[in-house]
N, C-alpha and C positions, 0 to 999 in steps of 0.2 A: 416407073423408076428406071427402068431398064433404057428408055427413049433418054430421060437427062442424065444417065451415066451409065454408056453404052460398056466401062470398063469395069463393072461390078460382077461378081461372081455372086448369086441368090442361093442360099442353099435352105432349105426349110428343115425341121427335124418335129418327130409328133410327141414325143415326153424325153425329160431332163436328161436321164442316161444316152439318148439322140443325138442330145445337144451336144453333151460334156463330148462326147466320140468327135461330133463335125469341128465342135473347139480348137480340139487337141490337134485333129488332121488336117483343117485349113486354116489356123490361126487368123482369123478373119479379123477386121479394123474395127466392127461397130457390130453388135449382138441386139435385135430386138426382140425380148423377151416377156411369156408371158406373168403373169403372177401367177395363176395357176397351171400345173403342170404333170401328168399324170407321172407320179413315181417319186416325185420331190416339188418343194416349194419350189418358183421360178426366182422368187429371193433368195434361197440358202443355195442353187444355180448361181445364180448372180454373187454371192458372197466365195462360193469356190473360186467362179472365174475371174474376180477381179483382186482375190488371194494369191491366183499362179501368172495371171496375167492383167497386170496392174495398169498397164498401156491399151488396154481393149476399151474402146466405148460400149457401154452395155446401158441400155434406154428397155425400161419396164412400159412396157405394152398393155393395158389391160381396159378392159369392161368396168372393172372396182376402184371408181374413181373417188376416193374416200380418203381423207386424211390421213390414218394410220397406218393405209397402203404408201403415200409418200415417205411418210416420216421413215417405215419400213425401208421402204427404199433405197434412201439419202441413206439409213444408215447401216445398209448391207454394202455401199461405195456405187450404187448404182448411178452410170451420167445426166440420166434424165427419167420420165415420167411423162406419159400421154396415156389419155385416157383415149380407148377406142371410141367411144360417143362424140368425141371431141376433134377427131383425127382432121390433122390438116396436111396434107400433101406437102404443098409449097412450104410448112416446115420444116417437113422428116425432109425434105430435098437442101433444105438450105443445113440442116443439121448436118447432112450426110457431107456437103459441098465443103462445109468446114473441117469437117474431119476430116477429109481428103486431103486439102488445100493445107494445112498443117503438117502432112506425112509426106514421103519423099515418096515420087510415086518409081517402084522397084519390080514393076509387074503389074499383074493384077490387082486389084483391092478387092475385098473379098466382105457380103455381109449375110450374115445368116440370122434366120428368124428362128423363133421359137414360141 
């Protein structure tokens, strides 16, 4: 990722209260997030951060590629779904390229995982 957008900032965080910290402090454009997440669901995560920060993309990352995991999803305000079994590159890049390609570029763009 880092090779097709040399201007991204990568931050990783290892459980929920990590995350919600790196959120707050780099207000980052797109959040890939897991479902599970040691200290809180990655869904009630994802339902914080798109409660204070309604303008983040936040795309649910996960292994449990299961129906009531999407539905979950969709209806905690998450932007997307990929299952890690399934992972396509040349997606997450084209996802990331529109997110960008939308926002005014004001510095860094910034994306963190969880």
């Amino acid at each position: 990722m880092s090779r097709t957008f040399p201007y991204v900032l990568i931050e990783e965080a290892a459980d929920a209260e990590a995350a919600w910290e790196k959120v707050t402090t780099f207000l980052p454009d797109v959040l890939f997030v897991d479902v599970r997440l040691p200290g809180e669901s990655g869904l009630e995560l994802t339902r914080a951060i798109k409660n204070r920060y309604p303008q983040m993309t936040v795309v649910i990352l996960t292994h449990y590629d299961l129906p009531e995991y999407r539905d979950a999803a969709h209806n905690v305000g998450a932007d997307g779904f990929v299952s890690k079994g399934s992972l396509d590159l040349a997606e997450v890049a084209a996802l990331l390229g529109s997110t960008f390609s939308d926002r005014e570029k004001g510095g860094t763009d910034n994306a963190t995982e969880t």
